[in-house]
C-alpha positions in Angstrom: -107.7 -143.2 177.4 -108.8 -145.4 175.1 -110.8 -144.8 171.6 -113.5 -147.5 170.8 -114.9 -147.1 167.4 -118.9 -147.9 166.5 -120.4 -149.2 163.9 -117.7 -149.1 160.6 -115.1 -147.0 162.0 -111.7 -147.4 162.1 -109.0 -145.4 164.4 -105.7 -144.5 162.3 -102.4 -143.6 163.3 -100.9 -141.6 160.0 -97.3 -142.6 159.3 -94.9 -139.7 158.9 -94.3 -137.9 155.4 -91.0 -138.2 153.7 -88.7 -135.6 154.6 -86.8 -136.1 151.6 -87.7 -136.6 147.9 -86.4 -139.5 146.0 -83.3 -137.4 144.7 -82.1 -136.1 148.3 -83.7 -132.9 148.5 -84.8 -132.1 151.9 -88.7 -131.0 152.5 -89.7 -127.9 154.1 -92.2 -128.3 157.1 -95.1 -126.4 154.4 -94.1 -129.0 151.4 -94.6 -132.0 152.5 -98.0 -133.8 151.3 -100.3 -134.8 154.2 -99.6 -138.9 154.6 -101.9 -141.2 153.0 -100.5 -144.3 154.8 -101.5 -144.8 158.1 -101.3 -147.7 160.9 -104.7 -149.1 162.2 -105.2 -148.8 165.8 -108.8 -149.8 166.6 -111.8 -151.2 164.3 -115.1 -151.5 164.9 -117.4 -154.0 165.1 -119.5 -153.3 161.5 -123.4 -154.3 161.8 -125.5 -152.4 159.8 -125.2 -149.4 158.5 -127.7 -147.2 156.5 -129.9 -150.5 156.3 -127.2 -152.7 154.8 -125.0 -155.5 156.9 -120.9 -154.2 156.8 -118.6 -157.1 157.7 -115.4 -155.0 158.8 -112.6 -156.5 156.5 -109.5 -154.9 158.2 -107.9 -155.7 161.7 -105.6 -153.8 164.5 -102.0 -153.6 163.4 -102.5 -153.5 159.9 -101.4 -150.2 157.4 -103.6 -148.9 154.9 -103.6 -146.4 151.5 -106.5 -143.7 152.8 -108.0 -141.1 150.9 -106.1 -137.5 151.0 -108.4 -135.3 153.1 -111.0 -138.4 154.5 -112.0 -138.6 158.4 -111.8 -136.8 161.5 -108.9 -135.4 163.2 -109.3 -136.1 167.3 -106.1 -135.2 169.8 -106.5 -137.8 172.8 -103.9 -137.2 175.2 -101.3 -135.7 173.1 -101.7 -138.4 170.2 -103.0 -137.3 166.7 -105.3 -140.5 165.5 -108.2 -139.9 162.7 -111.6 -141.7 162.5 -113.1 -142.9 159.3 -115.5 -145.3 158.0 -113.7 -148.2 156.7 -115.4 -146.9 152.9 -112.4 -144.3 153.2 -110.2 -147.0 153.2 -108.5 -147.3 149.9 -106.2 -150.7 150.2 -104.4 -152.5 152.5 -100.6 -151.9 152.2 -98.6 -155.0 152.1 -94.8 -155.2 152.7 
């Protein structure tokens, strides 16, 4: 199945947390932050939204810095992705 988003939504992939901290110490399962950096896996087309044109200024592939607790959590056949407006979008991670 495949997710098509409308409007100026954007389907993520999160990344995985860290398991370990900087200094070696392993995470429990109930420490670890949620992700903020996630993968892009489908973008909608923009349009307008709420009366004003939205030119969508991310693409498929890229990976992105997203607010803590932003979106909607959807399971599609055994795959956790998140939909958000691409407002949620904090910055586009470059390596």
């Amino acid at each position: 199945m495949k997710i098509k988003p409308l409007a100026d939504r954007v389907v993520i992939k999160m990344l995985e947390a860290a398991e370990t901290t900087k200094g070696g110490i392993v995470l429990a399962q109930a420490a670890k932050e949620k992700p903020q950096v996630a993968q892009i896996i489908e973008v909608g087309p923009g349009g307008v939204v709420d009366g004003k044109e939205v030119k969508m200024e991310v693409s498929v592939g890229q990976k992105v810095l997203i607010s803590k607790y932003s979106g909607t959590e959807v399971k599609i056949d055994g795959e956790e992705y998140t939909i958000l407006r691409q407002s949620d979008i904090l910055a586009v991670v470059e390596e």
